[in-house]
C-alpha positions as CSV (number, residue, x, y, z in Angstrom):
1,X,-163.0,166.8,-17.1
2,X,-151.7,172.2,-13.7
3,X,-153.0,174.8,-11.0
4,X,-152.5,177.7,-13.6
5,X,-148.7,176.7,-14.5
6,X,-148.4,173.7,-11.8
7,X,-149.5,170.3,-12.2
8,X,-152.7,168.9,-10.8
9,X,-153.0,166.8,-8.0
10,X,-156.7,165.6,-8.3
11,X,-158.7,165.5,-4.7
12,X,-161.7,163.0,-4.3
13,X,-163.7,166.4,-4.9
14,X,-161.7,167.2,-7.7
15,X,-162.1,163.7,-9.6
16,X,-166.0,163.7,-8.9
17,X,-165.9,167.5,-10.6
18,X,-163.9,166.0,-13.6
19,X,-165.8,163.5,-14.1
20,X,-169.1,165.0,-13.9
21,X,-169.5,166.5,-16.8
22,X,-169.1,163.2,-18.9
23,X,-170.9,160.7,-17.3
24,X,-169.6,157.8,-16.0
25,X,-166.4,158.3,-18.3
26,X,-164.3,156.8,-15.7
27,X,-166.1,153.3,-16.9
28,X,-162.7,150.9,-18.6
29,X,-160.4,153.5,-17.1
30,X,-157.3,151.8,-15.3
31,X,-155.6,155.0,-13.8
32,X,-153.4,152.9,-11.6
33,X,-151.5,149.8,-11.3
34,X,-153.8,147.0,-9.6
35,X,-151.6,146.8,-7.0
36,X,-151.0,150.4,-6.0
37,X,-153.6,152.3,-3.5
38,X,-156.2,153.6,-4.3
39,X,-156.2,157.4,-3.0
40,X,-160.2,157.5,-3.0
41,X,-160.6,154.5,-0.9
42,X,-157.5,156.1,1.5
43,X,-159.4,159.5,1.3
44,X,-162.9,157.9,2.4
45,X,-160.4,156.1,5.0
46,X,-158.9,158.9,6.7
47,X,-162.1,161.0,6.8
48,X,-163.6,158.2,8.7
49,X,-160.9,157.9,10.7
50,X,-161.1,161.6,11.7
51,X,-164.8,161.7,12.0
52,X,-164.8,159.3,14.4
53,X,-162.3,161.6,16.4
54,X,-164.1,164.2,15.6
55,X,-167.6,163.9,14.9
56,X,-168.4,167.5,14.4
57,X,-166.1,168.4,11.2
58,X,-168.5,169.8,9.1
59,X,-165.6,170.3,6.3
60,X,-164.6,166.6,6.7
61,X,-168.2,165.0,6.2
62,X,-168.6,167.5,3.0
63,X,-165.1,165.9,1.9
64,X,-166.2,162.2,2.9
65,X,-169.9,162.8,1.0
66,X,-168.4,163.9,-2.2
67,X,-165.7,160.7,-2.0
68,X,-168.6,159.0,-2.0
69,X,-170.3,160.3,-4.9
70,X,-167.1,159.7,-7.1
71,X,-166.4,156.3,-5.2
72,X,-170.3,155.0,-6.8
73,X,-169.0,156.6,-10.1
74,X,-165.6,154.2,-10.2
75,X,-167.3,151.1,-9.0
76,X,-170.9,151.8,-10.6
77,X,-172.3,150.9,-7.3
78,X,-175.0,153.3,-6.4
79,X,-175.7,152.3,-2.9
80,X,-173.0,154.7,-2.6
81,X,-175.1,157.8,-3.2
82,X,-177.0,156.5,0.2
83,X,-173.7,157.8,2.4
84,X,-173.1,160.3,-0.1
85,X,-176.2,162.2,1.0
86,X,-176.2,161.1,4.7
87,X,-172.4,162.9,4.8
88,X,-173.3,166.0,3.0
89,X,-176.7,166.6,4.9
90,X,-175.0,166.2,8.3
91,X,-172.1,168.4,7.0
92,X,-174.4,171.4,6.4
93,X,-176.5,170.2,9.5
94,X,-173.4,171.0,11.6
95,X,-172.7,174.0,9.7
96,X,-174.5,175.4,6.0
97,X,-171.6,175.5,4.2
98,X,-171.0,176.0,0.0
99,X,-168.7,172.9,0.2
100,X,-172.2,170.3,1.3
101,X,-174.5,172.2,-1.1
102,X,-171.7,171.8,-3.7
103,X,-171.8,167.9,-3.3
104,X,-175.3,167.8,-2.9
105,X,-175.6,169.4,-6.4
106,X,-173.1,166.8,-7.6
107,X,-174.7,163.9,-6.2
108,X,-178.0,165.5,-7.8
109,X,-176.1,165.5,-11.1
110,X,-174.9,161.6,-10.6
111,X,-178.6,160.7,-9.8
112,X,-179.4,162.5,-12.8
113,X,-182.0,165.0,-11.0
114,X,-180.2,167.6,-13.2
115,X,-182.6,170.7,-12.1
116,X,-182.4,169.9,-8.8
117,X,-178.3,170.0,-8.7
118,X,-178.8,173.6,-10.9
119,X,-180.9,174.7,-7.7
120,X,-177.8,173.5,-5.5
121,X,-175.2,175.1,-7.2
122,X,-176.6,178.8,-7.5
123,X,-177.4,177.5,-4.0
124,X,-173.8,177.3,-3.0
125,X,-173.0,180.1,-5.4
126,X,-175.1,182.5,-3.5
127,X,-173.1,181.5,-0.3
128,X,-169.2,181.5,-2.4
129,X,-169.6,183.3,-5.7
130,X,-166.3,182.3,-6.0
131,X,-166.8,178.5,-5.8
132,X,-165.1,177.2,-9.4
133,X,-166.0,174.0,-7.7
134,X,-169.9,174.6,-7.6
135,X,-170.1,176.3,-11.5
136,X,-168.4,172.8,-11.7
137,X,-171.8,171.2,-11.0
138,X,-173.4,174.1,-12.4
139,X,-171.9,173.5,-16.0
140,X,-172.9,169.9,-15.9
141,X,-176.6,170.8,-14.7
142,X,-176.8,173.3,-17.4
143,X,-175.4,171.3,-20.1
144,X,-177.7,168.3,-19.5
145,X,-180.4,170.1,-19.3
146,X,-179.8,171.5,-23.3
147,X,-179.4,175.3,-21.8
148,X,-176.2,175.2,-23.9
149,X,-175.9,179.2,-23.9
150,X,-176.4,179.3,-20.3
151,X,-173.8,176.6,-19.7
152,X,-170.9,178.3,-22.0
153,X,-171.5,181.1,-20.0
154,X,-170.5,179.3,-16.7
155,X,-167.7,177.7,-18.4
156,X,-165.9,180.7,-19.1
157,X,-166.7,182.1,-15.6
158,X,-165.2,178.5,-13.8
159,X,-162.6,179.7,-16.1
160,X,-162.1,183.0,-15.0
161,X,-162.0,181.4,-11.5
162,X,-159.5,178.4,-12.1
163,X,-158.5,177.3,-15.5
164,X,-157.1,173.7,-14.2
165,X,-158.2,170.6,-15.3
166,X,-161.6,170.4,-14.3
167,X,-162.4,173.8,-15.8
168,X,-160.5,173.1,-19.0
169,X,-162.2,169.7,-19.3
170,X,-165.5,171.5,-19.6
171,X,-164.6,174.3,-22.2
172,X,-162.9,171.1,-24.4
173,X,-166.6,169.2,-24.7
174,X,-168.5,172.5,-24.5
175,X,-166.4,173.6,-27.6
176,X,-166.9,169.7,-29.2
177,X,-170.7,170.2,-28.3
178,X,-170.5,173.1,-31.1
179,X,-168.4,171.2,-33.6
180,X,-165.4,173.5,-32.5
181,X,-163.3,170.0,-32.6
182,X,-159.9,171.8,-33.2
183,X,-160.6,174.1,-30.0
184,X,-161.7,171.1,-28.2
185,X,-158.3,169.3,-29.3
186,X,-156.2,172.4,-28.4
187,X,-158.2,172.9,-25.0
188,X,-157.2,168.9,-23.9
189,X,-153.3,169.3,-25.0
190,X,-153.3,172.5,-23.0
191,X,-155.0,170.4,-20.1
192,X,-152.3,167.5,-20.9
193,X,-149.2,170.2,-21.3
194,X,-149.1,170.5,-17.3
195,X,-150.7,166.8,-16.5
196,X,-149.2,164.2,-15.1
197,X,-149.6,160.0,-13.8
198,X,-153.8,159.5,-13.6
199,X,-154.6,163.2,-14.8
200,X,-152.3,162.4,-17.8
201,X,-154.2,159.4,-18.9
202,X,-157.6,161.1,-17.7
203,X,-156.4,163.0,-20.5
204,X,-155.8,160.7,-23.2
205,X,-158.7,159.2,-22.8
206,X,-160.8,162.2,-23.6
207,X,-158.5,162.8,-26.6
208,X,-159.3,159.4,-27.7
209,X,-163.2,160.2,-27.1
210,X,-162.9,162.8,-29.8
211,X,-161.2,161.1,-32.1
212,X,-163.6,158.2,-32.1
213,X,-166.3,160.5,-32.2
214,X,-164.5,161.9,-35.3
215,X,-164.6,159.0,-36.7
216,X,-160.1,158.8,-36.2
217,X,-160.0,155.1,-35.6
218,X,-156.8,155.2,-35.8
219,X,-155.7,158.0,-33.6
220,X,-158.7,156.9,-31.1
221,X,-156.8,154.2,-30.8
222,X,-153.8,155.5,-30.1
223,X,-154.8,157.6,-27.2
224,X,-156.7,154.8,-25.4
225,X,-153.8,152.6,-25.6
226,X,-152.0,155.3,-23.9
227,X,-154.7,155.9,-21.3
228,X,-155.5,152.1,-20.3
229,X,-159.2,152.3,-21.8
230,X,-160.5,149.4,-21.9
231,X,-164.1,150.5,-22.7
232,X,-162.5,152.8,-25.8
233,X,-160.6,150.0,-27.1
234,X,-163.2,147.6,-27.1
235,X,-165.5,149.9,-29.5
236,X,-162.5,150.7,-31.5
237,X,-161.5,147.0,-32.3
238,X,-165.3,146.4,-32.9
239,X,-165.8,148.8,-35.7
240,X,-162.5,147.3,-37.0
241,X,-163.9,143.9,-37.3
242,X,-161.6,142.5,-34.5
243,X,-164.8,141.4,-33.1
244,X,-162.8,138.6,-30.4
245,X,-160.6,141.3,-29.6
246,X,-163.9,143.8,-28.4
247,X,-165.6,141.3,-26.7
248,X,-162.4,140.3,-24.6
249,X,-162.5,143.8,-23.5
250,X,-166.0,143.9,-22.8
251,X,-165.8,140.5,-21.3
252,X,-162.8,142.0,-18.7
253,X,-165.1,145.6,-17.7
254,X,-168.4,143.3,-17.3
255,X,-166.5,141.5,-14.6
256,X,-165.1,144.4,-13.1
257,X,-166.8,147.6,-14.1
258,X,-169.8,147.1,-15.5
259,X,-171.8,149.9,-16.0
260,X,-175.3,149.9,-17.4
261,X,-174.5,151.3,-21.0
262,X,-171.8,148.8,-21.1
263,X,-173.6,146.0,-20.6
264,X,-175.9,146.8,-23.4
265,X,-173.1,147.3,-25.7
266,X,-171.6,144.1,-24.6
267,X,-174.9,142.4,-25.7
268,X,-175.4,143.8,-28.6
269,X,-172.1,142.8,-30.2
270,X,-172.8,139.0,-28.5
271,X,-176.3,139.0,-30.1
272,X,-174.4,140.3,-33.4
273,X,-172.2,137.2,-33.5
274,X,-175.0,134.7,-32.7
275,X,-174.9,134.2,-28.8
276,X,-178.1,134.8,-27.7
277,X,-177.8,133.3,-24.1
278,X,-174.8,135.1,-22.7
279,X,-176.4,138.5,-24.3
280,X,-179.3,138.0,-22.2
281,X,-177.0,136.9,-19.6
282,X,-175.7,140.3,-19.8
283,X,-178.9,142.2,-20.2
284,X,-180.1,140.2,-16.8
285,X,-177.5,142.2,-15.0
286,X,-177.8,145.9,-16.6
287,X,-181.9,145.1,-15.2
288,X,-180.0,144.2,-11.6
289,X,-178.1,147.7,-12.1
290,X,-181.2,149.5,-13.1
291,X,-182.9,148.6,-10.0
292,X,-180.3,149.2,-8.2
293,X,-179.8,152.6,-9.3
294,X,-184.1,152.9,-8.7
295,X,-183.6,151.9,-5.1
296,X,-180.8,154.6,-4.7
297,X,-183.1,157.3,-5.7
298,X,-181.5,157.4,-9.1
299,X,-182.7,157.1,-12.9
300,X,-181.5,156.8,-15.9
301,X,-183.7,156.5,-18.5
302,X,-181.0,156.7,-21.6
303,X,-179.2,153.7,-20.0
304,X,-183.0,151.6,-19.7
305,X,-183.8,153.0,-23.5
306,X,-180.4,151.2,-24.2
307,X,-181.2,148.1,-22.5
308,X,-184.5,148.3,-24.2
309,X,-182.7,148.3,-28.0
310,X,-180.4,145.4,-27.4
311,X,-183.2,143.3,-26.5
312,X,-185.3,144.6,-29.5
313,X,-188.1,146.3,-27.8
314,X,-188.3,149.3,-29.6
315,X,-191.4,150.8,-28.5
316,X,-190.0,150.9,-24.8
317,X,-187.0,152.5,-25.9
318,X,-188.8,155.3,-27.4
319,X,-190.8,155.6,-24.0
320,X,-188.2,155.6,-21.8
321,X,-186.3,158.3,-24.3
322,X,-189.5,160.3,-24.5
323,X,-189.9,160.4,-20.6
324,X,-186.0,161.6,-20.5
325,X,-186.7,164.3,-23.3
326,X,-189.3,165.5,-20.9
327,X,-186.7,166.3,-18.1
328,X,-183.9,167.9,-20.4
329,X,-183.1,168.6,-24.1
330,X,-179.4,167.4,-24.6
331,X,-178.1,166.0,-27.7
332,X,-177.9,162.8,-26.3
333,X,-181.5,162.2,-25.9
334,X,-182.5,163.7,-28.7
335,X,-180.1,160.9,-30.1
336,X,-181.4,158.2,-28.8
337,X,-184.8,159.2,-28.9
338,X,-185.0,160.1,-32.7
339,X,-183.3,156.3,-33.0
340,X,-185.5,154.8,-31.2
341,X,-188.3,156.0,-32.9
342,X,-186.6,155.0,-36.6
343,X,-186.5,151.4,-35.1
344,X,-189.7,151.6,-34.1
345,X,-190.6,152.7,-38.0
346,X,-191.7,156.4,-36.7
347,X,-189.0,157.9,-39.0
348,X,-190.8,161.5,-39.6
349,X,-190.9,161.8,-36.3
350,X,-187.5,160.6,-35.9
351,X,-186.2,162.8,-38.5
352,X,-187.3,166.0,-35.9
353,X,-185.6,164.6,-33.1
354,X,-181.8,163.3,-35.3
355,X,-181.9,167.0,-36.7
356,X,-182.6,168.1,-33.0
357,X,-179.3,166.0,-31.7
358,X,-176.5,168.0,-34.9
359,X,-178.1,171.1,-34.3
360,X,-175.6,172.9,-32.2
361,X,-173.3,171.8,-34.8
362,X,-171.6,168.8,-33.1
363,X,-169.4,166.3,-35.3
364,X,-170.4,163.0,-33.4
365,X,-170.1,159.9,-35.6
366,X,-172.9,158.4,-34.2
367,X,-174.7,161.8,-34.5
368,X,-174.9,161.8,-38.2
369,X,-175.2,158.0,-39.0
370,X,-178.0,158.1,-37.5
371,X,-179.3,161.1,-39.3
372,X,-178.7,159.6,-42.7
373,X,-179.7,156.2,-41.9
374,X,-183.7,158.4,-41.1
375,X,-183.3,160.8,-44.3
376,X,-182.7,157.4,-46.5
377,X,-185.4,155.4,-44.9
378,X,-187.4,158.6,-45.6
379,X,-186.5,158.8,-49.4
């Protein structure tokens, strides 16, 4: 997630490095009026336009691939990643270049294949040691992977290197990763200090990310009014009991953005207020997206593990959590997978993987209820 003392213009490279770190973040984010243009779809535009002018600029299809990337992050459309790879392969088929390797990684990272964008980035590294951009990708690889020493360490060199917004986005979770919350805080006001229009509200909405994960309703609220987030506001008025107000919001992204973590939500909260057939309704679509995402050559087993808890199949939850835990140690999974598992009435083995997801010393909300709700089941 303001070059030095200027503000930041994001690129379409830029946005898919801020974003990358976090997920699909960008999910209920409005960063524009719907009627202005969108400069992604005028960057992917233009390349095009100049590609077909000149076929053999290598730097253009590296630029076009990575659009592409961010462009299947915005819409949650994976079929995306398809032209995402077909631009940066022919990029450093014309030319081996850091700039394709470094979108290569990234698309690695949005597919989830987390060792294989590491590989790309000390790849691309080894070719511009000076690439913030690629320890971009490299801090995301690193950090979803749970090699949270490793990926501090290429924070602070991405900050050595450039300490804009994408850098600075990175030290602010890697510090709330640790439970430094008040470093985290400090690191997104510097960010916001020299921010401005979508990078402002970018902004916001990871401010209002920590406070809900704080458990600062109020202030959590606050910041994703500011920023336009629908997705934030939705949880927010849910765990106030404005249960109409959530599910208008959730009704709104399902049409437009729906990601596959979203839509479980979604039907979670219908199922919680007695309506069973648009939940399933719902879940019908995150199964679309999830073989969607399959036929992309993507995975996302947290997302299916998800899916798998809002319908109330526990036992495939905890398989599809155990089969991520076997790829990479973050937090998350460790999460999800030690909830799983107390659903699934394994809570001693739960208890292992809860204490695994606080150990860095993190301060998520969601963290810790679900590490008390174990330790009293196990009392």
């Amino acid at each position: 997630m303001m070059k030095r003392a200027a503000a930041v213009v994001l690129t379409a490279a830029a946005l898919l490095l801020l974003s990358g770190a976090f997920g699909f973040k960008f999910s209920g984010y409005q960063a524009q009026p719907a009627n202005a243009v969108d400069p992604l779809t005028l960057s992917i535009d233009r390349a095009q336009q100049r590609l077909k002018a000149v076929p053999g600029d290598w730097q253009t299809w590296a630029a076009l691939g990575s659009s592409y990337v961010e462009q299947a992050r915005i819409t949650g459309d994976p079929s995306f990643y398809h032209r995402a790879d077909a631009a940066l392969n022919k990029s450093h088929t014309l030319r081996p270049n850091d700039a394709a390797l470094t979108g290569l990684g990234a698309l690695a990272n949005a597919r989830h294949d987390f060792a294989t964008a590491e590989g790309l980035a000390r790849q691309a590294l080894t070719v511009n040691p000076a690439s913030a951009t690629a320890y971009g990708v490299l801090v995301d690889a690193l950090t979803q992977l749970g090699r949270s020493q490793e990926a501090s360490e290429a924070v602070q060199r991405m900050l050595d290197l450039d300490p804009g917004l994408p850098a600075l986005s990175r030290a602010a979770y890697d510090a709330e990763q640790h439970g430094h919350v008040d470093e985290s805080r400090a690191l997104w006001r510097r960010a916001l200090a020299d921010a401005y229009g979508s990078n402002a509200l970018f902004v916001h909405q990871q401010l209002g990310d920590l406070a809900w994960h704080g458990g600062d309703l109020a202030t959590a609220l606050a910041e994703y009014r500011i920023a336009g987030h629908q997705l934030g506001l939705a949880r927010v008025f849910a765990a106030r009991g404005e249960t109409e107000a959530a599910l208008g919001f959730y009704a709104a992204l399902s049409a437009t953005r729906p990601s596959i973590s979203l839509l479980a939500e979604y039907a979670t909260l219908l199922r919680q207020q007695g309506r069973p057939a648009p939940a399933d309704a719902q879940l019908a679509l995150a199964d679309a997206a999830l073989a969607l995402l399959a036929a992309s050559g993507g995975t996302d087993h947290l997302a299916a593990a998800e899916v798998a808890i809002a319908r109330g199949d526990f036992v495939s939850a905890v398989r599809f959590c155990e089969q991520e835990w076997s790829l990479r140690t973050h937090s998350d999974v460790a999460d999800l997978l030690g909830w799983s598992l107390h659903l699934a009435g394994q809570d001693a083995k739960a208890l292992v993987y809860a204490q695994k997801a606080v150990a860095l010393g993190t301060r998520n909300r969601d963290y810790h209820a679900h590490l008390r709700a174990i330790e009293e089941s196990l009392k």
